[in-house]
C-alpha positions in Angstrom: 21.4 43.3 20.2 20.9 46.0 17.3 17.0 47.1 17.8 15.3 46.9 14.3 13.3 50.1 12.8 10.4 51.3 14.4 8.3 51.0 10.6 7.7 48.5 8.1 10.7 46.1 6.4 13.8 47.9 4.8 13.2 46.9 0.6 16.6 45.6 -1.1 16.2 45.6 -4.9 18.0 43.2 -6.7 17.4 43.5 -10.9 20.0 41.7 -11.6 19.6 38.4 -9.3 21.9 35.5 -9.4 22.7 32.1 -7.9 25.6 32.3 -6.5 28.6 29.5 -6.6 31.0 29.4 -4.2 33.9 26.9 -4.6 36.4 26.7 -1.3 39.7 24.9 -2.4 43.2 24.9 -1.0 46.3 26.3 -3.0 44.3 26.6 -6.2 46.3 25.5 -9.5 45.4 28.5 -11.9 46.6 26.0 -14.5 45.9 22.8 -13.5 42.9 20.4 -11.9 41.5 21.3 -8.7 39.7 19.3 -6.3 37.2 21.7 -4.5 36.9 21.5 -0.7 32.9 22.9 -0.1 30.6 24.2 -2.9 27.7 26.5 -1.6 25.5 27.4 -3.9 22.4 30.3 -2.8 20.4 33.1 -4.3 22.8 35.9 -4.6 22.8 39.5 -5.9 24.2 42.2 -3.9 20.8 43.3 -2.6 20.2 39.8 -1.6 23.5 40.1 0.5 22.1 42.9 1.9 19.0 41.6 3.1 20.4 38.4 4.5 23.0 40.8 6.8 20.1 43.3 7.8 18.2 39.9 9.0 21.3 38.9 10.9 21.2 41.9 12.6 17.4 41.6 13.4 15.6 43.9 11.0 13.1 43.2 8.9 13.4 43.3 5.3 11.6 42.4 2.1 13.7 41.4 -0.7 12.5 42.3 -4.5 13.7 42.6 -7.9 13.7 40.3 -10.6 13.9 36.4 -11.1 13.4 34.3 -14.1 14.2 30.4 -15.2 15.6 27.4 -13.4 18.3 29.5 -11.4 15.6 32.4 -10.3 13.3 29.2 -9.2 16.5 27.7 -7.3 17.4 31.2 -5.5 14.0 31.7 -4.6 13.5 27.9 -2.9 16.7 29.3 -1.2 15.7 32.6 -0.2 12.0 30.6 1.1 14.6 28.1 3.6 16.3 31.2 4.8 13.4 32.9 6.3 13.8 35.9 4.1 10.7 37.8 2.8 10.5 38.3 -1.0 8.2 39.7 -3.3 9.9 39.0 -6.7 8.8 40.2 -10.0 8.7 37.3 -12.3 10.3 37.3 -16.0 10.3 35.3 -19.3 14.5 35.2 -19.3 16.3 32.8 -17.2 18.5 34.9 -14.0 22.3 34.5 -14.2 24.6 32.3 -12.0 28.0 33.4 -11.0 31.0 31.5 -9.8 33.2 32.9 -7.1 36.5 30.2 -6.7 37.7 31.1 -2.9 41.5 29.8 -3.0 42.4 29.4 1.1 46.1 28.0 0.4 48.4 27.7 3.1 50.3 30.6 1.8 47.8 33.3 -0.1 44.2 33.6 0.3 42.4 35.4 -2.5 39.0 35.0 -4.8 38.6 35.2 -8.3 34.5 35.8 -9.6 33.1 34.8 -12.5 29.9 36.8 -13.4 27.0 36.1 -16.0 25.8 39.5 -17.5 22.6 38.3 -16.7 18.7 38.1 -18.8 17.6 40.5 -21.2 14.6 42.2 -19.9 11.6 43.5 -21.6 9.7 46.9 -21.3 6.7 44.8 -19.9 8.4 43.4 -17.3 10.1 46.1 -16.0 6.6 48.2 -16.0 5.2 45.2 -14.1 8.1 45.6 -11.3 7.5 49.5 -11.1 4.0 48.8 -10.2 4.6 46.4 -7.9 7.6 48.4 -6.2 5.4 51.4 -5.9 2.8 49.1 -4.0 5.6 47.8 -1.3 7.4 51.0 -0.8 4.1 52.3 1.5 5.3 51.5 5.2 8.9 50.7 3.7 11.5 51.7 6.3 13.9 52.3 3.4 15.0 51.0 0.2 18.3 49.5 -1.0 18.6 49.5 -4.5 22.3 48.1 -5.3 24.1 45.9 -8.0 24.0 45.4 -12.1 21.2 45.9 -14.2 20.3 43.3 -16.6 20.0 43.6 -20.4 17.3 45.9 -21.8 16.8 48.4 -18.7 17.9 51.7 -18.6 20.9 53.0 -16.5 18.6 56.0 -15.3 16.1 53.3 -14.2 18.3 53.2 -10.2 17.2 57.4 -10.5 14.1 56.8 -11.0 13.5 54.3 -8.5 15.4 56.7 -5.9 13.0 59.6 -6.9 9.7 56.8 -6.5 10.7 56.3 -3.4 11.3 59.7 -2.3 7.8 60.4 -3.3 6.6 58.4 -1.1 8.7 59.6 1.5 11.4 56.9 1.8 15.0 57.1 1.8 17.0 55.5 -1.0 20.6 54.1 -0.4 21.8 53.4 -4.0 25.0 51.4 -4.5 26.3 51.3 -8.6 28.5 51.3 -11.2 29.4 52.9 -14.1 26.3 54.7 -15.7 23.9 53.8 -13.4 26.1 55.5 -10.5 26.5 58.6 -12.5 22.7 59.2 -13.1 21.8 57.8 -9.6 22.0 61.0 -7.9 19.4 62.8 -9.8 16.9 60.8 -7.8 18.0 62.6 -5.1 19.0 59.0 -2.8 19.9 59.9 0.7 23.4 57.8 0.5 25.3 56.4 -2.5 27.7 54.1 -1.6 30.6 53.7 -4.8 34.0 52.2 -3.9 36.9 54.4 -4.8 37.4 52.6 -8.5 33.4 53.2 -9.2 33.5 56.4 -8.5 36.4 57.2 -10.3 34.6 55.3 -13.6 31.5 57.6 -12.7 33.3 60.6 -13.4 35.9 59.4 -15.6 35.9 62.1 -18.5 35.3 64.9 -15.8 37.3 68.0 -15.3 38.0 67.0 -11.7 41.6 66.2 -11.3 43.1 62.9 -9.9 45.6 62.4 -7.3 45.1 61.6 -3.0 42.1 63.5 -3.0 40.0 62.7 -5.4 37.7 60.4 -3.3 36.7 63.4 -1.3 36.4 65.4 -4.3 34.3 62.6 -6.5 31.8 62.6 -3.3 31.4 66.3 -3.9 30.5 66.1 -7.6 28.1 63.4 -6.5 26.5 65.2 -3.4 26.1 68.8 -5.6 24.1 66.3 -8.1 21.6 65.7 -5.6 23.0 62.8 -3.4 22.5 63.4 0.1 25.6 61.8 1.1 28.1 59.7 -0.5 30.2 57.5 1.3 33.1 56.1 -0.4 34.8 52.6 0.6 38.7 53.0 0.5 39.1 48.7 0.8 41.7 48.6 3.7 41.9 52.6 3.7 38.3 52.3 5.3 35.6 54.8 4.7 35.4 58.0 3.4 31.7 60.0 4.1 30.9 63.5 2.6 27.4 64.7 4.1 24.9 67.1 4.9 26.3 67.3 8.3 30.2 67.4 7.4 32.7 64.7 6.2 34.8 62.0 8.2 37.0 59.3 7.5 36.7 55.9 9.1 40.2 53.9 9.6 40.6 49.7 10.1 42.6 48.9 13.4 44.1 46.5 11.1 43.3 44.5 8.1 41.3 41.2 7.5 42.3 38.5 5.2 39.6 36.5 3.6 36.7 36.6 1.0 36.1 40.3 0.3 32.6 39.0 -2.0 29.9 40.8 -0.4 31.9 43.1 2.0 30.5 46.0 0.2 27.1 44.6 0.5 27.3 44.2 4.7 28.9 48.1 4.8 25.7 49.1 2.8 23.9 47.1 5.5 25.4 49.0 8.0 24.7 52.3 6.6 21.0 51.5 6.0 20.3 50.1 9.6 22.3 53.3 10.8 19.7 55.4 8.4 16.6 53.8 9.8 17.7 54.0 13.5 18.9 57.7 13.1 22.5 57.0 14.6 25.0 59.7 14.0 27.3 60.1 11.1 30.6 58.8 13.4 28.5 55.5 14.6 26.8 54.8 11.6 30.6 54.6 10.0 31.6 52.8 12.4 29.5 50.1 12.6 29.5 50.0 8.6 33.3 49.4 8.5 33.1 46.7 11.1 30.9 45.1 9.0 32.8 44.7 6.3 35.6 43.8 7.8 33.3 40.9 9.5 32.4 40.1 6.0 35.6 39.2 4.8 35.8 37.0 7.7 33.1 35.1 6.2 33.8 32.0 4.0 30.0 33.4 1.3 28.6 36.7 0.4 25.7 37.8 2.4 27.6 36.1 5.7 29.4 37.9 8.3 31.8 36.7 11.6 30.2 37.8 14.5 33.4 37.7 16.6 35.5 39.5 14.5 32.1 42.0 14.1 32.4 42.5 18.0 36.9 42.8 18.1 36.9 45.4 15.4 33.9 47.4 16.2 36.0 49.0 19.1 38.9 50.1 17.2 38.0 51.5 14.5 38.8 55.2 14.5 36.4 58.0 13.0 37.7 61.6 12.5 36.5 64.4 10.7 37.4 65.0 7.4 38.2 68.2 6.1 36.4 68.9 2.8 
């Protein structure tokens, strides 16, 4: 059993919440009429996913973010029967739903998402959240601050809520996109966490060249900007980590077929329970690529196989990286 943190919860920020659909069918028709097998439906949001895998794992967590309408009422009954802490910031806009078809044919198994951009939020509101953020990072263990923004906020706004948090002496773990990954590390988080295709939109327009290293020189830019580390998911490549204490690359004994929805989001759990617990760099990768791996195991986001968790563990294979 993975001890929690010795402080107060670890905050996951989700702006950009979401009830999440899941449809499990067998050999989808991409044409036709399908009959669907299971339908879950559950608050979603990548920092929701987060939060329900740091639970798993036995640390405490406080979910918060943003939820508005009949779907933010509906993921927030859910998040209520799951046992999961929230402190949400209420708005006028109704939250987004998203729709994740899981096809597990006989002969391919692969998931096609569907996502609503999500409400347009005001100035008000998003004041509102700052204060209230502000109040629950003191005692915070760490914050996650990970997924889209909604309409109307700023793509510095993940910076600033890195920099708020710094100031107050906790560390940030910022998973992004596009803009808001680019300005992210000007808060000066202590891991951002793109995949290789994010980072490579981050810096598209860049004078850093492309080719087989250009993870390993994207987490450069992104570290001299002010992240502390940057650790780069490589899908079945594994993990690539550029940090303060030197650079390693984390390799799969072999690959998992199954959902990969939310298999970023249990790596990024990985990585903040490795923050909070101090484990070194090697472990911390470890543990974060098994996770994921778990994770696609899993049939929903925010799940994770607990067997498979405890076969790959072993075998995945951490060496330093030279950068």
């Amino acid at each position: 059993m993975i001890s929690p943190p010795a402080r107060g919860p670890v905050l996951t920020v989700t702006l950009n919440l979401a009830l999440d659909v899941t449809y499990v069918a067998g050999d989808v028709d991409w044409d036709g009429v399908n009959r669907v097998g299971t339908v879950h439906r559950r608050a979603g949001g990548k920092g929701v996913n987060v939060a329900r895998v740091l639970a798993a794992l036995g640390c405490e967590v406080l979910v918060t973010g943003l939820a508005g309408g009949p779907n933010g009422e509906a993921a927030l009954a859910d998040l209520t029967a799951a046992g999961l802490p929230t402190a949400l910031t209420p708005i006028a806009a109704p939250s987004r739903a998203t729709l994740a078809v899981h096809d597990h044919g006989r002969e391919l198994r692969r998931t096609a998402l569907f996502n609503e951009p999500g409400p347009t939020v005001t100035e008000d509101e998003i004041a509102r959240f700052l204060s209230d953020y502000d109040t629950r990072l003191r005692g915070a263990a760490a914050v996650v601050i990970s997924g889209s923004l909604p309409t109307g906020v700023s793509p510095r706004l993940y910076a600033e809520l890195a920099a708020r948090a710094r100031a107050h002496g906790v560390p940030a773990i910022v998973d992004a996109d596009g803009e808001p990954l680019r300005h992210a590390p000007g808060g000066h988080p202590e891991i951002v966490k793109p995949n290789a295709e994010e980072l490579a939109r981050a810096l598209a327009g860049s004078d850093e060249p492309h080719g087989p290293d250009a993870a390993v020189r994207g987490a450069q830019v992104l570290r001299r900007s002010g992240a502390g580390a940057v650790v780069v998911s490589l899908g079945a490549d594994g993990l690539l980590a550029v940090t303060r204490e030197g650079a390693w690359r984390a390799a799969m004994p072999y690959r998992v077929e199954g959902n990969p929805t939310g298999a970023g989001d249990a790596l990024v759990a990985g990585l903040t329970l490795g923050l909070v617990e101090g484990t070194p760099w090697p472990e911390r990768l470890r543990r974060a690529a098994a996770l994921g791996a778990a994770a696609v195991a899993a049939p929903v986001a925010g799940d994770f196989d607990a067997d498979v968790l405890r076969e790959v563990h072993p075998g995945v294979r951490v060496e330093p990286e030279p950068v």
